[in-house]
C-alpha positions in Angstrom: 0.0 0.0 0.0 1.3 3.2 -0.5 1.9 5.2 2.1 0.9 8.6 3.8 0.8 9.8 7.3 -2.6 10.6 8.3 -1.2 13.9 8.8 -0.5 14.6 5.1 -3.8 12.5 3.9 -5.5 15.0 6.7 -3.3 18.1 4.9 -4.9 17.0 1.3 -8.1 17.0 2.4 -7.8 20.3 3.6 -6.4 21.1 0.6 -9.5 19.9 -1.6 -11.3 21.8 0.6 -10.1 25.0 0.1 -10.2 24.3 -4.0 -13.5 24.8 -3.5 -15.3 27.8 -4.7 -15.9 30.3 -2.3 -19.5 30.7 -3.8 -20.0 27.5 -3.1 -18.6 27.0 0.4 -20.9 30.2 1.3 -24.1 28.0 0.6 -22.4 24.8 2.8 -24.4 24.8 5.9 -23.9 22.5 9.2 -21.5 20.4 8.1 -18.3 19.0 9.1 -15.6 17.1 7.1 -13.9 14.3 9.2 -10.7 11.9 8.0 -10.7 8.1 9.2 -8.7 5.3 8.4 -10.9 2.5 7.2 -14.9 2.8 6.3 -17.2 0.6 8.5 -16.6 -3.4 7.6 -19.4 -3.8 5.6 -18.3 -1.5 2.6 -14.3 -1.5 3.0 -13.4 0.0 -0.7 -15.5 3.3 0.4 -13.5 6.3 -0.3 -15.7 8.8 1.2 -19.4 9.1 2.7 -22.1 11.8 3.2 -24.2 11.4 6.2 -26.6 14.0 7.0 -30.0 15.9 5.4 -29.3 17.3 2.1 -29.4 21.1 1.5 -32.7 20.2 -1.0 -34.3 18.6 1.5 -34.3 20.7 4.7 -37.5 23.0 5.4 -39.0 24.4 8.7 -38.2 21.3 10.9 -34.8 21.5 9.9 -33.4 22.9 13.7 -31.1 21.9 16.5 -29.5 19.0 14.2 -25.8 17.7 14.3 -23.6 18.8 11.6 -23.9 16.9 8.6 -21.2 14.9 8.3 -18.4 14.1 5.4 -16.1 11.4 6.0 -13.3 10.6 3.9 -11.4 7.4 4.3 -7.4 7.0 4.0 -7.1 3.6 3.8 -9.1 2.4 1.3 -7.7 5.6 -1.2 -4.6 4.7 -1.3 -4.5 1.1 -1.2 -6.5 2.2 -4.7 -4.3 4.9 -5.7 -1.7 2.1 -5.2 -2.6 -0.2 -7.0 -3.0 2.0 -10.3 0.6 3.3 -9.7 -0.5 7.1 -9.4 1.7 8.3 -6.7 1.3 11.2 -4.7 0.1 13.0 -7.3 -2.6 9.9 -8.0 -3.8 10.8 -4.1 -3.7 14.1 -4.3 -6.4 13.8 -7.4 -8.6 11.0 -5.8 -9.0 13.1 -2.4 -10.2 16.0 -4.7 -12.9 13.9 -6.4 -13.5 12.4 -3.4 -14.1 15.3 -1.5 -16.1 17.2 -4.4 -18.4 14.0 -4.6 -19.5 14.1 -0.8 -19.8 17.9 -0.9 -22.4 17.7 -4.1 -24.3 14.8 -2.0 -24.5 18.0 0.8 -26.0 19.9 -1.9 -28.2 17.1 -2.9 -26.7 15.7 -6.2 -27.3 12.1 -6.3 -24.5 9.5 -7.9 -25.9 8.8 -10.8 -26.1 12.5 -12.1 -22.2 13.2 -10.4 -21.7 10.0 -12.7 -22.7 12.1 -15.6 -20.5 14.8 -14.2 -17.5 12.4 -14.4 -17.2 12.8 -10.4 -18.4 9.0 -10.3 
């Protein structure tokens, strides 16, 4: 596997992050972005998750909630970054995908039209 502290997977993230248009990070509300190792047992290639009530779907109830929450998962990127020989570089690109992918579920894009988007 190739390999990154969780420091510098952590620092990529950030860096995704902040790649992302201010006009759009303006519009983000209540949610948090988190970095773990592995994804729960049950789904262990997942490279990144979106829990939480989309933007689209909140109305006058929406009140008091946790943070929505964006996970992104070390292991399981570069274990696949690895094994297609990309490098840092190959990281640095999957954690920007990644990261854009769980931010349009926030805003209530679903997979199959981020598919269309090439952000599949």
């Amino acid at each position: 596997m190739l390999e990154m502290t969780r420091e510098d997977f952590e620092e990529l993230v950030a860096e995704a992050l902040d790649r992302i248009p201010p006009e759009l990070t303006r519009l983000m509300d209540n949610v948090a972005v988190f970095v773990e190792d592995e994804p729960p047992a049950e789904d262990p290639e997942l490279l990144g998750l979106y829990e939480g009530t989309p933007l689209t779907e909140r109305g006058e109830w929406y009140a008091g909630v946790l943070p929505d929450r964006i996970t992104i998962y070390r292991g399981p990127t570069l274990r696949m970054v690895d094994g297609e020989d990309g490098g840092r570089e190959g990281v640095v690109s999957e954690v920007e995908v990644t990261v854009v992918h769980e931010i349009a579920h926030h805003f209530g894009i679903d997979d199959e039209r981020l598919h269309e988007l090439g952000y599949g």
